[in-house]
C-alpha positions in Angstrom: 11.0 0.9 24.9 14.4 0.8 23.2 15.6 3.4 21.4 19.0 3.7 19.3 21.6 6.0 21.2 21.9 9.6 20.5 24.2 11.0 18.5 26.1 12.8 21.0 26.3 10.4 22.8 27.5 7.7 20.4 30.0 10.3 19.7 31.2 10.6 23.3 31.0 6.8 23.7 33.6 6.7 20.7 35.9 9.0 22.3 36.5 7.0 25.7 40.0 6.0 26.5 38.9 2.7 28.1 42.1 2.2 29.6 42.8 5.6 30.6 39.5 5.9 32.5 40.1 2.4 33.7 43.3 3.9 35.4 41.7 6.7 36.4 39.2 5.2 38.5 41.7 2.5 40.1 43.9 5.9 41.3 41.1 7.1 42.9 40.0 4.1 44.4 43.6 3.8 45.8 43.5 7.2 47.2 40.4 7.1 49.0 41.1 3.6 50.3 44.6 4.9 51.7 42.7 8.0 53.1 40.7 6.2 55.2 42.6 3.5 56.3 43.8 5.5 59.0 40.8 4.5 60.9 37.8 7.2 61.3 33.9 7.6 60.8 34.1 5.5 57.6 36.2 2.4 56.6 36.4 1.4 53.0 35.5 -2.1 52.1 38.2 -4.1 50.1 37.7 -4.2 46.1 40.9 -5.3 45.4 39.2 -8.4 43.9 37.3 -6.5 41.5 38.6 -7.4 38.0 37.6 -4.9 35.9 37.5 -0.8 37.0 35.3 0.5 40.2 33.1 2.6 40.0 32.5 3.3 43.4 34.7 2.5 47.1 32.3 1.4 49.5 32.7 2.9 52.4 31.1 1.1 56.1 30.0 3.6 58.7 28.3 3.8 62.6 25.9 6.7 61.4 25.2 6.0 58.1 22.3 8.7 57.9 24.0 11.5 59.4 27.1 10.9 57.5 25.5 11.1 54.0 23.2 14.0 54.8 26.5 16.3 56.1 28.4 15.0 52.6 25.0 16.1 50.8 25.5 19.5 52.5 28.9 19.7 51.8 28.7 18.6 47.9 29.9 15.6 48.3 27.1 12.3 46.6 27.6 9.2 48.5 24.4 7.1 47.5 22.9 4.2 49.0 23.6 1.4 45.9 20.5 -0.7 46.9 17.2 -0.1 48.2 15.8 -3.2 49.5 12.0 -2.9 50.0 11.8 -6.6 51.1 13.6 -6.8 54.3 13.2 -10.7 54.3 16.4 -10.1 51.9 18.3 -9.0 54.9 18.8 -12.9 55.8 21.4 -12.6 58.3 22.8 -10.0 61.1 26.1 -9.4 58.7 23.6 -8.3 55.9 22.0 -6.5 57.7 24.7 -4.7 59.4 26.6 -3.9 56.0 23.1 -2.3 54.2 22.3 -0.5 57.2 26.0 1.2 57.2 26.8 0.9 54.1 27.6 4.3 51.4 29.2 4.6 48.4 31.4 6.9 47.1 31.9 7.8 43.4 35.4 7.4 42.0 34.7 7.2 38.3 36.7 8.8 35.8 35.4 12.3 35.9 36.8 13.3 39.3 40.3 14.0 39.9 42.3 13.4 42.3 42.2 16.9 43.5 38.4 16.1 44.1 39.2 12.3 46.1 41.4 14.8 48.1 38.1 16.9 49.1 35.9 14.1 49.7 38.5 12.9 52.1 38.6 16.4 53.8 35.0 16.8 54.1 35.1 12.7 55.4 37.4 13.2 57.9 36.1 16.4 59.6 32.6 15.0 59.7 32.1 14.3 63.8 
């Protein structure tokens, strides 16, 4: 049922700097896609079409599994955006490819870039 927003959080919802966390999250976009343009386990997918701030880069990897369970281990949440339970949704081999191999990673406006900079580091050592 609905239900009006708590106070606290009406009052941290008043506080945002829309802008400033808009910037935020397009920094660390940039840095993780950067980082992992240099080829690797994972390859970002473009958002540079996205017109208002990410909240996530989409990353496209071989062992998708794997990969997210050695993040996990590590600290580092990259989720699956979209359980399909219907796999008649799947309708072609590209859509299927990019759900099987596709992660996200979380670039909002609580993480720094000090932490884009570990989730690279723990990325790129994964074997």
């Amino acid at each position: 049922s609905l239900h009006k927003m708590s106070s606290f959080s009406t009052a941290l919802f008043a506080n945002i700097d829309e802008n400033e966390a808009a910037k935020i999250r397009w920094d660390n976009a940039r840095y993780i896609m950067n980082g992992l343009n240099n080829g690797g386990k994972a390859m970002p997918i473009g958002i540079e079409d996205v017109v208002s701030a990410p909240l996530y880069v989409p990353i496209c990897c071989e062992d998708r599994i794997n990969l997210q369970r050695y993040l996990a281990k590590r600290h580092v949440y990259a989720p699956l955006l979209w359980n399909i339970y219907d796999k008649r949704m799947l309708i072609s081999d590209d859509v299927r490819y990019l759900y099987e191999h596709l992660l996200a990673l979380p670039i909002d406006q609580r993480y720094s870039i000090v932490d884009m900079r570990r989730m690279l580091d723990v990325i790129m050592s994964y074997e």
